[in-house]
C-alpha positions in Angstrom: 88.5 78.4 127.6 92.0 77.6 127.9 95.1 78.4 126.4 96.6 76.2 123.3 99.8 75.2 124.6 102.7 73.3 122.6 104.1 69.9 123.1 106.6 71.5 125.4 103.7 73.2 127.6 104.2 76.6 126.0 101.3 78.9 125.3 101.0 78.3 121.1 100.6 82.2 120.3 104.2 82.4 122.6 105.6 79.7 120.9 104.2 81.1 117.0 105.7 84.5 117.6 108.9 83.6 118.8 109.3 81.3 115.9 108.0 84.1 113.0 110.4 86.5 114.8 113.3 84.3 115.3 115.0 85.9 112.0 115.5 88.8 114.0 117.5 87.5 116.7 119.5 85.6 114.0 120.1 88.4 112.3 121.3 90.1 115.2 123.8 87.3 116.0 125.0 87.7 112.8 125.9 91.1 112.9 127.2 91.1 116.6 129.7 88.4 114.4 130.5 91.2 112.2 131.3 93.3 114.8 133.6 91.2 116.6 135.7 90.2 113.2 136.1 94.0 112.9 137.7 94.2 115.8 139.5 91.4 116.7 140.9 91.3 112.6 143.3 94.4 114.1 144.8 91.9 116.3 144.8 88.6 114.2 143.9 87.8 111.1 145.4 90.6 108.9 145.8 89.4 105.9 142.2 88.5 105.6 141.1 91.8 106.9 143.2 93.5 104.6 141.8 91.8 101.4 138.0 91.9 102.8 138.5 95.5 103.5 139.0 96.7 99.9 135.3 96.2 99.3 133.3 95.8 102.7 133.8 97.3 106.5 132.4 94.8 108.3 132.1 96.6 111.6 130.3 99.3 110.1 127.8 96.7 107.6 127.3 94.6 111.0 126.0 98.2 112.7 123.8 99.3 110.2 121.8 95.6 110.3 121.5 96.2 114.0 120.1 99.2 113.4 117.5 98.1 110.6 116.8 95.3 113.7 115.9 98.0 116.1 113.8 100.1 114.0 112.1 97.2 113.5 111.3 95.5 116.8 111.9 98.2 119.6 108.5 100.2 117.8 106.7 96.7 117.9 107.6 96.7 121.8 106.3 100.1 122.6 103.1 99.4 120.5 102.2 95.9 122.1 102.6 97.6 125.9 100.6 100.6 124.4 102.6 102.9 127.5 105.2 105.1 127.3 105.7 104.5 131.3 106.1 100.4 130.4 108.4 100.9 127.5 111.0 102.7 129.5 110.6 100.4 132.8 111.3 97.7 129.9 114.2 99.6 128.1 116.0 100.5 131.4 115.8 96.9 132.7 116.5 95.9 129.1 119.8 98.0 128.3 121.4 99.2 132.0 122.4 96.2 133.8 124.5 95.1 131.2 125.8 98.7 130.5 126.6 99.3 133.8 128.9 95.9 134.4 130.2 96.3 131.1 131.7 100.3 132.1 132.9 98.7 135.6 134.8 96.0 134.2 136.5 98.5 131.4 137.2 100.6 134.3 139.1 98.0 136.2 140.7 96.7 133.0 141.9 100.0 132.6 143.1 100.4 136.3 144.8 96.8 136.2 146.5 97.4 133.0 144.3 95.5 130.7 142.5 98.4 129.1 142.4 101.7 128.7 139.4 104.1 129.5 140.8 107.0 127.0 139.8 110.2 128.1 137.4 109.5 130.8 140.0 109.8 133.6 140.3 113.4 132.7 136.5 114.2 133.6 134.9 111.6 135.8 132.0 113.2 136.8 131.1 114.4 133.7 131.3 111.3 132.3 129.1 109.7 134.8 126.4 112.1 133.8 126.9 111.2 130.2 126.4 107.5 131.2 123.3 108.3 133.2 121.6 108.9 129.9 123.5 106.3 127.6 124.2 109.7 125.6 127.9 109.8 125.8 128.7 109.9 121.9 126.5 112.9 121.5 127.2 114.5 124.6 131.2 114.6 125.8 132.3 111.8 123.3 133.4 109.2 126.3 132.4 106.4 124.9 133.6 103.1 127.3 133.8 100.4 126.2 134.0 102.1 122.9 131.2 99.9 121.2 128.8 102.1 123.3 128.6 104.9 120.8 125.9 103.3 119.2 123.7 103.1 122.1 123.3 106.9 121.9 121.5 106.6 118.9 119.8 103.8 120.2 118.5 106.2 123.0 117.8 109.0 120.9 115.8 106.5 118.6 113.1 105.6 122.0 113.1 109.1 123.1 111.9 110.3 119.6 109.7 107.0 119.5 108.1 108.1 123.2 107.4 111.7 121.9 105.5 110.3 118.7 103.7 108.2 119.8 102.4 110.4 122.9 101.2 112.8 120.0 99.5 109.4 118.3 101.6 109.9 115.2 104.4 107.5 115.3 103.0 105.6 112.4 104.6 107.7 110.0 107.7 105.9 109.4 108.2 106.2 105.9 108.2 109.8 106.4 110.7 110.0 108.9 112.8 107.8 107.1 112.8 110.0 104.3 113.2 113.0 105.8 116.4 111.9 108.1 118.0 110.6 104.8 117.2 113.9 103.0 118.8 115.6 105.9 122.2 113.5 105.7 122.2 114.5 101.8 121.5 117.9 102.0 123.0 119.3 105.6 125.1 115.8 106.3 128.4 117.3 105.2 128.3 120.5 106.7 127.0 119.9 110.1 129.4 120.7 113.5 130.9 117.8 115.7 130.9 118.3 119.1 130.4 122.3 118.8 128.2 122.1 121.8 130.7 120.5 124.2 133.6 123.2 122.4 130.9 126.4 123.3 130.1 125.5 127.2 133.6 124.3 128.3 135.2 126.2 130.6 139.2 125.9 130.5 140.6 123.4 133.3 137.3 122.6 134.3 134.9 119.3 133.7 132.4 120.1 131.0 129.8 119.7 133.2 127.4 122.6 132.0 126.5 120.6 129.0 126.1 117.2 130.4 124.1 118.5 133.6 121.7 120.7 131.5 120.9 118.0 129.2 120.9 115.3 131.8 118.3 117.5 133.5 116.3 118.6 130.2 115.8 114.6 129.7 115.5 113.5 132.7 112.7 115.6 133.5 110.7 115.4 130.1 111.0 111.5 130.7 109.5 111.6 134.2 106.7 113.9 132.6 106.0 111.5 130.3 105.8 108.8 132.2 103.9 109.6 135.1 101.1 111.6 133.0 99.3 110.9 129.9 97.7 114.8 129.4 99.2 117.4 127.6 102.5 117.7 130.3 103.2 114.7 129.5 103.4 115.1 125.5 104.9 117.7 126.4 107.5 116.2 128.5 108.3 113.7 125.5 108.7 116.0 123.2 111.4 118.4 124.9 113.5 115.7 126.1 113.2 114.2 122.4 114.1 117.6 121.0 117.0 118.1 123.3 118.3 114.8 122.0 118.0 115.7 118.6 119.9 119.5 119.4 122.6 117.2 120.7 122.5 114.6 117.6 122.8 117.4 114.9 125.1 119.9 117.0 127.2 117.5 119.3 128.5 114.2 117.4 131.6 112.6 118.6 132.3 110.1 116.3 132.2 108.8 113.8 130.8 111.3 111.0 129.1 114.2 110.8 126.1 112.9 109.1 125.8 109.7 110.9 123.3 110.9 112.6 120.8 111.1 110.1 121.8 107.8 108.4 121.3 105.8 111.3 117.7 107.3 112.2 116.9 107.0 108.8 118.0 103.3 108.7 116.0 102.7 112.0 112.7 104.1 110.8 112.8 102.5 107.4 113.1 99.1 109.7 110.0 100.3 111.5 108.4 100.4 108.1 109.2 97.3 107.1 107.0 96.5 111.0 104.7 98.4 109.4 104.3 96.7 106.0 104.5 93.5 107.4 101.7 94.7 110.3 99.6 95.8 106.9 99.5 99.1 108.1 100.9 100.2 104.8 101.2 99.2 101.3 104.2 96.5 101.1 104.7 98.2 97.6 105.1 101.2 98.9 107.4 100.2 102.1 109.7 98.8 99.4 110.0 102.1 97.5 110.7 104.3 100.5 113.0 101.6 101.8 114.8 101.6 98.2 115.0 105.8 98.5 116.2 105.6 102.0 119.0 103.3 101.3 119.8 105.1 98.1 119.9 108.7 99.7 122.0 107.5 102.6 124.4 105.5 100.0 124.6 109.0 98.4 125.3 111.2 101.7 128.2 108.9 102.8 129.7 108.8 99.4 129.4 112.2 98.7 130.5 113.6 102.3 133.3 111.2 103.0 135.0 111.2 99.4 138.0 113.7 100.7 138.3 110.0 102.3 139.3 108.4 99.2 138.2 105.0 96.6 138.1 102.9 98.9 136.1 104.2 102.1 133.3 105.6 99.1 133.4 101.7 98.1 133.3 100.5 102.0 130.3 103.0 102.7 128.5 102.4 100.0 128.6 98.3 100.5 127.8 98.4 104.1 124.6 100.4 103.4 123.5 98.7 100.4 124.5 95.3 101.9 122.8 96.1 105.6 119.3 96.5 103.5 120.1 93.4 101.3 120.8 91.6 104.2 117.7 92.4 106.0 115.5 92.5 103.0 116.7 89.3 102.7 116.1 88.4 106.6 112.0 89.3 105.7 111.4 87.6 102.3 112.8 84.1 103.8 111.5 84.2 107.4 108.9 86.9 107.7 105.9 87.1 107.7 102.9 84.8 108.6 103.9 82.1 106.1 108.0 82.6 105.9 109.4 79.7 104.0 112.2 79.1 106.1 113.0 78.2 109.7 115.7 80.0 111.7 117.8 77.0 113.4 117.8 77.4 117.3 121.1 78.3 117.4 121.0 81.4 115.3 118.3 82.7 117.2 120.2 81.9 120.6 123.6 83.7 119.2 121.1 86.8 118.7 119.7 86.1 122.4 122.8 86.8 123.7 124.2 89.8 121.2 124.4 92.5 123.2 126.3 91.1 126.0 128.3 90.3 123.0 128.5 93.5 121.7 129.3 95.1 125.4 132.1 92.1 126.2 134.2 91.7 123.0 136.7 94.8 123.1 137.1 94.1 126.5 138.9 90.1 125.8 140.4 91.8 122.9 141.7 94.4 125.1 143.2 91.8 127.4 144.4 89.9 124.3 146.3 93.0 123.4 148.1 93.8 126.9 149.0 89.9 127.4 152.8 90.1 125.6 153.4 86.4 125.7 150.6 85.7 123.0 152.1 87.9 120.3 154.5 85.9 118.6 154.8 86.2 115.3 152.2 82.8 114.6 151.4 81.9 110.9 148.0 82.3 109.5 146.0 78.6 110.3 147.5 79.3 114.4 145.9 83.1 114.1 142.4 81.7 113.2 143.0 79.2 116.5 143.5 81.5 118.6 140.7 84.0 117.2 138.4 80.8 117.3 139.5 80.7 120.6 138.8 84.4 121.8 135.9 83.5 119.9 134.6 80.8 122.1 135.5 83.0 125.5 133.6 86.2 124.0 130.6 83.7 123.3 131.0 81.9 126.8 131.2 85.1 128.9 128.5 86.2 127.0 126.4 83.5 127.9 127.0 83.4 131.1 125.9 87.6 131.5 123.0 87.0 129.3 121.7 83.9 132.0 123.1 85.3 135.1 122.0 89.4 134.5 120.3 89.9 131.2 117.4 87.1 131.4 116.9 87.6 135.5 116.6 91.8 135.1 114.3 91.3 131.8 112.2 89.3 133.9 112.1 91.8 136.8 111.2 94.4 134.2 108.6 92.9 133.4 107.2 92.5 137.0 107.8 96.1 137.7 106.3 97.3 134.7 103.1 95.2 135.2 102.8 96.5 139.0 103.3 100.2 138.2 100.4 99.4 135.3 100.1 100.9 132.1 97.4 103.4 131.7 100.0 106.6 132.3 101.7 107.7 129.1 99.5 106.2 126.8 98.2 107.8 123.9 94.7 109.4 124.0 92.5 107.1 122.3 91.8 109.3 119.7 95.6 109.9 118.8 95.7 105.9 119.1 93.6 105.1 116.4 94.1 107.7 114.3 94.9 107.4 110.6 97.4 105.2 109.7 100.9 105.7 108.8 102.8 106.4 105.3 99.3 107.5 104.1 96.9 104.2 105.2 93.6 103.9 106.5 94.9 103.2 109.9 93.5 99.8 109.6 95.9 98.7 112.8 96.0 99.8 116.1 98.7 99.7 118.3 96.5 97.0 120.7 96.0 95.1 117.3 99.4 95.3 116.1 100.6 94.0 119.8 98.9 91.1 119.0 101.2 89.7 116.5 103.8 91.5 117.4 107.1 89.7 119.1 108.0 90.1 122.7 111.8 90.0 121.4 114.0 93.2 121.8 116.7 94.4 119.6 120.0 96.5 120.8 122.3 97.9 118.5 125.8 98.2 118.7 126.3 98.0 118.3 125.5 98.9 117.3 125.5 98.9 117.2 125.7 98.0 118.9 125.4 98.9 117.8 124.5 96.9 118.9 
């Protein structure tokens, strides 16, 4: 029999997912928006920043969605290819194209005058290796363009995913959500930043013993993983997942020391949310863990960063509460099979092209910045033109990336990972279909849950990215 299509010659399951899904990629437009207020605000706009942030960081609210965005969909990805080996073919055609043009062009900014690469000049190699990896933030703290700091925890969110799900027990969101927000309450405040990188440099050399053992650890446990689905291959996943955690808890660069924790736990309380709306859980009970979460991580911030003062408390405590509204929010209206309301097309483009976004806007600010002839002194109404114009280049560049590198190597990605097949680094069957997460019957599989799942990914920078 043949496939339904849609009045445009679509497949109708294609065309169905992508429309239940499409909050997501709105909602990741929105908070690549965020981001690029909070950072072009330093330049123009001022005033407004000024009064907005007395009660809300943007920057740091947009993040946190991203985040809940990943946890959310990046899970739903690995689960539909059911192979460790696909997922990271996927994720590396996925996230290093763009990464990769994004670092050369900050480079020659930074070489033309139009940028700066901080202290990367210092230590090249070193922080070519931390690149490799997309672990820079936990690793030497050369984060460039800066933005990229959240793709660390984006990486060390699919390594941990890899290693869990080789074991067959990555359904248990709601207990690592919990047990990452715990951990920013009760350790959050006292754990070391970059005390790794401070222990294996050697005065007036690169701090290359760090990055190269690391690189190495990870590299290798990733190649195990991939290329075998016995125990060296579990075991593969989980010491280049554990390394990534040693680095998260005793190597952060930026921005606090129990960031860490909050992010994870944000990103795992989005894959329960998956999870609930997969009925792999009680929805009930997804809402109360998501509800403790948020409250625990409101808690750790506040608590931790109150030498800070008022105000940052107030900031922190807004961005998380108003990241979960927001997404909260994002499923009640859109999710599900019968969301009430449709996402229009070009929200769910915006969120299409996000992370070239995300990688491109502090690098037109940057050039904003070093251009002297556009910093008069301009009233208010000619600040928002030319932000609305920045605007409009950000989104026009982005486009362009998105058509011309994104969409072509996703594409290729997809070839690749369907020629190298998919039966290394998947689960044992047993592991598979074992009992569910958060305490359910295991009532879905990770085949069955591919089924409805949506072929979209998410990228924080951040986050993030984060997105």
């Amino acid at each position: 029999m043949s496939e339904t299509t849609s009045p445009r010659g679509e497949p109708a399951a294609r065309v169905s997912r992508g429309a239940r899904l499409a909050w997501l990629d709105a909602l990741r437009g929105f908070a690549a928006l965020c981001v690029v207020f909070d950072h072009g605000s330093t330049l123009l706009l001022l005033p407004v920043r000024s009064f907005l942030y007395q009660w809300l960081n943007l920057g740091q609210y947009g993040v946190f969605v991203f985040f809940m965005v990943s946890g959310y969909i990046v899970p739903a990805s690995l689960e539909r290819k059911g192979s460790v080996r696909g997922f990271w073919i996927s994720r590396a055609f996925r996230l290093y194209p763009m990464f990769v043009i994004a670092v050369a062009l900050a480079l020659v900014a930074s070489f033309t005058g139009y940028g700066t690469y901080t202290n990367a000049g210092s230590a090249p190699l070193a922080a070519v290796l931390t690149w490799l990896l997309m672990l820079q933030n936990v690793n030497t703290g050369l984060n460039i363009p800066l933005v990229t700091w959240t793709l660390s925890y984006e990486m060390i969110f699919y390594l941990l995913l890899a290693a869990l799900f080789s074991w067959g027990v990555h359904r248990r969101s709601g207990w690592y959500a919990t047990a990452f927000a715990a951990a920013a309450v009760v350790v959050g405040g006292v754990l070391p930043m970059s005390a790794l990188a401070h222990w294996s440099r050697v005065p007036g050399q690169e701090p290359l013993l760090l990055t190269g053992v690391t690189d190495a650890l990870i590299l290798a446990g990733v190649a195990l993983a991939v290329w075998s689905r016995s125990w060296a291959g579990r075991a593969g996943a989980s010491a280049a997942a554990l390394t990534a955690l040693v680095l998260m808890t005793f190597n952060q660069n930026y921005p606090y020391r129990w960031s860490g924790c909050v992010i994870l736990a944000l990103m795992f309380s989005g894959t329960l949310v998956y999870r609930a709306e997969q009925r792999q859980v009680s929805r009930v009970r997804a809402a109360l863990v998501v509800v403790l979460v948020l409250a625990l991580a409101t808690v750790a911030g506040a608590w931790h960063g109150a030498h800070w003062g008022y105000h940052w408390q107030v900031q922190w405590v807004t961005s998380v509460l108003l990241a979960g509204a927001t997404f909260g929010l994002g499923v009640l209206l859109f999710g599900g099979e019968g969301r009430r309301l449709r996402v229009p097309r070009w929200c769910g483009w915006l969120g299409t092209i996000s992370f070239s976004v995300y990688l491109l806007h502090p690098l037109v600010f940057d050039a904003y910045r070093e251009i002297p002839a556009l910093h008069r002194r301009h009233t208010l109404p000619n600040q928002a033109l030319f932000f609305a114009g920045l605007l409009a280049v950000i989104i026009g560049l982005s486009a362009l990336a998105y058509y011309l590198v994104e969409k072509p190597m996703q594409r290729l990605g997809h070839r690749v990972a369907a020629r190298a097949g998919s039966e290394a680094g998947s689960p044992p069957p047993s592991a598979a279909a074992g009992s569910g997460a958060d305490g359910t019957a295991g009532n879905g599989t990770p085949a069955a849950a591919s089924r409805s799942a949506s072929s979209s990914t998410a990228v924080a920078g951040g986050s993030g990215g984060s997105p």
